[in-house]
C-alpha positions as CSV (number, residue, x, y, z in Angstrom):
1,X,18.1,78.0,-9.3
2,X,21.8,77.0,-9.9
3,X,22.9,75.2,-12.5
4,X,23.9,72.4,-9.8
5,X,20.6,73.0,-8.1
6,X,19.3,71.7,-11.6
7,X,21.5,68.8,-11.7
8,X,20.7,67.9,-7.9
9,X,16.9,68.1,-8.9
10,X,17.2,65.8,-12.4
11,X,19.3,63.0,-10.5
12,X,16.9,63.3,-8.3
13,X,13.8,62.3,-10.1
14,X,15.7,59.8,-12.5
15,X,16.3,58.0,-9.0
16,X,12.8,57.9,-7.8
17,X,11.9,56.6,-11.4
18,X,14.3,53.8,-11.1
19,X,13.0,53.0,-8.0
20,X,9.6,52.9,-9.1
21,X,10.4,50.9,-12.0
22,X,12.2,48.3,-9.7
23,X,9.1,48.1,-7.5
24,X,6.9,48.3,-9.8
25,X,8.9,45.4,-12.0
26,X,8.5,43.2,-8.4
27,X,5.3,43.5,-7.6
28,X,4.8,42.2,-11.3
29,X,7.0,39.3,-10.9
30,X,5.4,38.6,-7.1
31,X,1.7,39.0,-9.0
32,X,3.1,36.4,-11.4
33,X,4.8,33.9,-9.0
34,X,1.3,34.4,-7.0
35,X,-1.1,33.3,-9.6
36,X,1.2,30.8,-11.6
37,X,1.3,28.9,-8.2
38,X,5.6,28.6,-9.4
39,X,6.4,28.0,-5.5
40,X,3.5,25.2,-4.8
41,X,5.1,22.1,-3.6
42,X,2.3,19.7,-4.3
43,X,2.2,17.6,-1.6
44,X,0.2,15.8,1.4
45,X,0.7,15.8,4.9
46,X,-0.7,13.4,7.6
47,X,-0.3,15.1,11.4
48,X,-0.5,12.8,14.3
49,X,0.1,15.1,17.7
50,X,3.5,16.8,16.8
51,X,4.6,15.1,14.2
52,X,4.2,15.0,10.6
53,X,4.9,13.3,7.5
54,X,4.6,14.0,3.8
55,X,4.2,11.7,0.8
56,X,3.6,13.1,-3.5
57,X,-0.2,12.9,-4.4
58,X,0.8,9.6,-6.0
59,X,1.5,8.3,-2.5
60,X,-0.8,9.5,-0.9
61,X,-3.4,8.2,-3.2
62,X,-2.4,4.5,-2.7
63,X,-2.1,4.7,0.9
64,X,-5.8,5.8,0.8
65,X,-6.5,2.7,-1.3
66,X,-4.5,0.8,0.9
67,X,-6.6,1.9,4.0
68,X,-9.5,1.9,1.8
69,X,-9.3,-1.7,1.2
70,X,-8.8,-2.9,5.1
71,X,-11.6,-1.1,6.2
72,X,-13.8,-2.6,3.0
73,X,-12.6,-6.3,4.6
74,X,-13.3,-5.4,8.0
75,X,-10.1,-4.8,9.6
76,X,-8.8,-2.6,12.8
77,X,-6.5,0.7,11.6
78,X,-3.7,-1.5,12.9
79,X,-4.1,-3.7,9.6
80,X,-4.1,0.0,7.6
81,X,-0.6,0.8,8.8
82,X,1.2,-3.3,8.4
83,X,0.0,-2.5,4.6
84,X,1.1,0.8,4.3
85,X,4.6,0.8,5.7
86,X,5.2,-2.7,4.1
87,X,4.1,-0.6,0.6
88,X,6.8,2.4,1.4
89,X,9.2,-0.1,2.1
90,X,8.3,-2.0,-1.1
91,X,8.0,0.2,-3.5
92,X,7.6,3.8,-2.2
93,X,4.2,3.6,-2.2
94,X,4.4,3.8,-6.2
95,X,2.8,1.2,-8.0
96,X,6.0,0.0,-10.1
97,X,6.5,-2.4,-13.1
98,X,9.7,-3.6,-12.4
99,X,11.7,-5.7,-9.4
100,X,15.2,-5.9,-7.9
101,X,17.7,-8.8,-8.0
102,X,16.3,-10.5,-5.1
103,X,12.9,-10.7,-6.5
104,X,13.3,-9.2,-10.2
105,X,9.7,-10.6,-10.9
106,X,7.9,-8.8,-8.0
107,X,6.1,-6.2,-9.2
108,X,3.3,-3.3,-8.0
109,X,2.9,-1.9,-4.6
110,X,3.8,-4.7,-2.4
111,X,6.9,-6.2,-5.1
112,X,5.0,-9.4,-5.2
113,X,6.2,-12.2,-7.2
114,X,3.8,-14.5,-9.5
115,X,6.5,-16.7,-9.4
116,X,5.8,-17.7,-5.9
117,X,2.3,-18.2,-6.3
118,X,0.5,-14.2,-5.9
119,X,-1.0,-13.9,-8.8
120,X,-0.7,-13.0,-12.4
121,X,1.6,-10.1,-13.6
122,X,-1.6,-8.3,-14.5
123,X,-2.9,-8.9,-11.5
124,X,-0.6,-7.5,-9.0
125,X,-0.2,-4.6,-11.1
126,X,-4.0,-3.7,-9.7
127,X,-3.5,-2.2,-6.4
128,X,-6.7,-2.8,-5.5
129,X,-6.1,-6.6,-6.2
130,X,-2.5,-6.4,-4.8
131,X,-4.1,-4.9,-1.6
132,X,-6.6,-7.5,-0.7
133,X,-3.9,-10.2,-1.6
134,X,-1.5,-8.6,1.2
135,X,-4.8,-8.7,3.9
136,X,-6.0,-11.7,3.2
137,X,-2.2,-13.2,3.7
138,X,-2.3,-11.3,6.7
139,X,-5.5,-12.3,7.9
140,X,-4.2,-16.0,7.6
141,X,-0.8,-16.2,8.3
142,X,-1.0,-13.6,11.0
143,X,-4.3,-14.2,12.9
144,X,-3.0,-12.1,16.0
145,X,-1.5,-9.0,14.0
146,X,-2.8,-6.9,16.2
147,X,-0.7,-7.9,19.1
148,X,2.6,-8.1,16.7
149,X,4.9,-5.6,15.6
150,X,4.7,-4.0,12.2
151,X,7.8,-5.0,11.4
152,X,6.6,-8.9,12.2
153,X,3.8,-8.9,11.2
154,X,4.5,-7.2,7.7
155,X,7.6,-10.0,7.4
156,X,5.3,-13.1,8.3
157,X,3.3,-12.0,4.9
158,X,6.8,-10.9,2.7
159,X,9.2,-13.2,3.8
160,X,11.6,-10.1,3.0
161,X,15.6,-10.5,2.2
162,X,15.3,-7.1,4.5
163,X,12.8,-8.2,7.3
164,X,13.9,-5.2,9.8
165,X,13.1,-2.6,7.2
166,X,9.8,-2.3,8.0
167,X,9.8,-0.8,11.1
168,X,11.6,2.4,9.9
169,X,8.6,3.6,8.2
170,X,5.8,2.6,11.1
171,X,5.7,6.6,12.1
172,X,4.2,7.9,9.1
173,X,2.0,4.9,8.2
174,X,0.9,4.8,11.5
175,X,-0.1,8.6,10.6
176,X,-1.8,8.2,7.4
177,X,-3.7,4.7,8.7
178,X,-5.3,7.2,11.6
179,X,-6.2,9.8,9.2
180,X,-7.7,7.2,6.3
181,X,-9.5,5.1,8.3
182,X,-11.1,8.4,10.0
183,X,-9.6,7.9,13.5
184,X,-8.2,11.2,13.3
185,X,-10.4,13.8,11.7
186,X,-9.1,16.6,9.5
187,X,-5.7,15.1,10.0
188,X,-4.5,14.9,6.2
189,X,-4.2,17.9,4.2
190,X,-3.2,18.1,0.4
191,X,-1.3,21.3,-1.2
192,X,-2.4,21.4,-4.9
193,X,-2.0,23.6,-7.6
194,X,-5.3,24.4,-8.8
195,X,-6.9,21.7,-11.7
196,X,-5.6,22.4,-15.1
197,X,-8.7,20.6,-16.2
198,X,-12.4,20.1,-15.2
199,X,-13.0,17.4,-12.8
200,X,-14.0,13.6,-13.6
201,X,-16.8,13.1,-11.1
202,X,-17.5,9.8,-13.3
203,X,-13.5,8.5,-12.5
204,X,-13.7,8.9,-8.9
205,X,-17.1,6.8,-9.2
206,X,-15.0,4.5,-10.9
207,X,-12.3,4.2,-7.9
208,X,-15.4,4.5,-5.3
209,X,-16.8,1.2,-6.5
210,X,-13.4,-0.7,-6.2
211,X,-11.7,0.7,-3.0
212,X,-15.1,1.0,-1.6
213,X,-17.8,-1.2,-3.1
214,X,-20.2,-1.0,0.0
215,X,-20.3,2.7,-0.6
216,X,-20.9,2.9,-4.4
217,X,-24.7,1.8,-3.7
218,X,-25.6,5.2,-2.0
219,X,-23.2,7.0,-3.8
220,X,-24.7,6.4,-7.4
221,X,-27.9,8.5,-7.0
222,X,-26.4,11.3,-5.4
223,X,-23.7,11.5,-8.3
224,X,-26.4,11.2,-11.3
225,X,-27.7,14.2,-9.7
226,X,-24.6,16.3,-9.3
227,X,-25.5,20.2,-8.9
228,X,-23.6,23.3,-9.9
229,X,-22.1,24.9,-7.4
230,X,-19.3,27.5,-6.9
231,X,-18.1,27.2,-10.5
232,X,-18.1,23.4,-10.5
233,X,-20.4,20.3,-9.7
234,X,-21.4,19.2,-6.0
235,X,-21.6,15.9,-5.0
236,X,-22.9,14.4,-1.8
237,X,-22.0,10.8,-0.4
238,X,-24.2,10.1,2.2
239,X,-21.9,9.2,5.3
240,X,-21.7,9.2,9.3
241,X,-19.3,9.2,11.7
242,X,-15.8,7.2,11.3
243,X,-16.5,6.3,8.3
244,X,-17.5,9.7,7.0
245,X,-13.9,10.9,8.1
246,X,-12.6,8.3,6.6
247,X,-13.8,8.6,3.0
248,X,-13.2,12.3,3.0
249,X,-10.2,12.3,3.2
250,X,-9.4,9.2,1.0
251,X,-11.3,12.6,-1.2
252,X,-8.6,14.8,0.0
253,X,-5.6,11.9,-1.2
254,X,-7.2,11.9,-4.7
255,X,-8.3,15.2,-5.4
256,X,-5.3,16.0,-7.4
257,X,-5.9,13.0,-10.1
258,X,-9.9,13.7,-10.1
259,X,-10.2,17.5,-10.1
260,X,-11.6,18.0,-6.7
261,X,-11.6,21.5,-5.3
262,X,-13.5,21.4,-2.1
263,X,-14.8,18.6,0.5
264,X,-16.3,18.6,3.8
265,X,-17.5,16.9,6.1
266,X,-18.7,16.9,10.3
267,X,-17.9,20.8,10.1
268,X,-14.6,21.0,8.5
269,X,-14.2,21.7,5.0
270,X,-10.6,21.3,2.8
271,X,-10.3,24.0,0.0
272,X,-7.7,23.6,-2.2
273,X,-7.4,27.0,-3.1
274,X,-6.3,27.6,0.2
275,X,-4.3,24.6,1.2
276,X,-6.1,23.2,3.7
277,X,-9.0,22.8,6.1
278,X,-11.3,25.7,7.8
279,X,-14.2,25.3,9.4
280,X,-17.8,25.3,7.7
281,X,-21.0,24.4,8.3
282,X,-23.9,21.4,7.3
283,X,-25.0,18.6,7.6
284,X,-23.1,15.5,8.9
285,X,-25.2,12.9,7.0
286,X,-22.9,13.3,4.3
287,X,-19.7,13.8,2.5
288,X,-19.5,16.8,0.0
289,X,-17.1,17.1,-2.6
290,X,-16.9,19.6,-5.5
291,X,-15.3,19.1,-8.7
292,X,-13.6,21.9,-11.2
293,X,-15.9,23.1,-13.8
């Protein structure tokens, strides 16, 4: 073999080196991006027909409360979206501390004012409180809501310095107010990273028994008892039909503050491993949620 041949041969195999090295160097950085979960947008989604909308896991979270709390009084999904749009328009959905100038004593997720008779500071700082104010206005000043548009009806209860704002955000609320009040099953879907900690069956209790106090009864016993399962803890809240859709995916909005990894419910089950909902099998009698271990 020539001396060129030689040369020919060495450049040759220092190449396919390089070249390994370079694909071997990003597959390793893919590998890492993959399991770090570095290109997870956390967020949730609410799908009505084509359309969908997305809000953070904060948002999410108190538009579930928010729908949570209409359907604990009583009230048609068309009471679950006047709260929810009036909230994004509000605040963002964000339960803040803080006002504007037009109202720079309004405070939590409906900006209302103590000064003009809501409540205390402390209390319309709790959502839960804040959102049970809002319906019960609603429910007074608005008997015939139903028949009124969102933006109408959500400015009868306000008495906004903005009162056509509402109606921009209708869409989406609309959309989450199907999904959380279980008129639309499997119709909101969360994309987590996975839990950095174990899950806090005991907190979601917690948040059960005030968003949903006619629920905590049967959901105590079934809690007490939680089994483990798939690395984590099982719990079953017995539920049927509507309803059942409804609380799991008020589940699915707060998985990401309680640890949840997996619910299901009438044959659909959301993984958060895999970002979304497949199909499964059990009963229908109840909603099953597991927690990380």
């Amino acid at each position: 073999m020539s001396s060129r041949s030689r040369r020919r041969w060495r450049a040759l195999g220092v190449l396919a080196v390089c070249t390994g090295l370079v694909a071997g160097g990003s597959w390793a950085a893919w590998r890492f991006i993959d399991t770090s979960e570095v290109l997870v947008r956390e967020r949730c989604t609410a799908i009505v027909g084509t359309d969908s909308f997305d809000l953070s896991p904060e948002q999410a979270a108190n538009a579930a409360l928010i729908s949570a709390v209409s359907m604990e009084r009583g009230l048609p999904a068309r009471a679950a979206s006047i709260g929810i749009a009036t909230a994004i328009q509000e605040s963002k959905l964000r339960n803040i501390d803080y006002g504007d100038d037009a109202g720079p004593d309004s405070r939590g997720l409906f900006q209302q004012r103590p000064s003009q008779g809501w409540g205390s500071e402390e209390q319309v700082m709790d959502p839960v409180y804040a959102a049970n104010r809002f319906f019960h206005e609603l429910e007074q000043l608005a008997p015939d809501f139903q028949d009124l548009d969102v933006t109408v009806a959500a400015q009868i209860v306000q008495r906004s310095a903005y009162p056509d704002a509402y109606a921009d955000h209708e869409p989406e609320a609309r959309a989450y107010a199907s999904a959380l009040t279980g008129h639309s099953p499997a119709a909101l879907n969360c994309v987590l990273k996975a839990p950095d900690e174990s899950g806090d069956p005991a907190a979601m209790l917690e948040a059960l028994q005030a968003q949903w106090p006619s629920t905590q009864s049967s959901a105590q016993a079934p809690l007490s008892r939680a089994a483990s399962a798939e690395g984590g803890r099982t719990v079953a809240i017995p539920a049927t039909g509507q309803r059942g859709w409804a609380l799991v995916q008020w589940v699915v909005a707060n998985a990401d503050q309680f640890g949840v990894t997996a619910a299901s419910f009438g044959g659909q089950r959301w993984i958060r491993a895999d970002h979304g909902w497949a199909t499964a099998t059990g009963a229908d009698g109840a909603v099953t949620i597991t927690f990380a271990g």
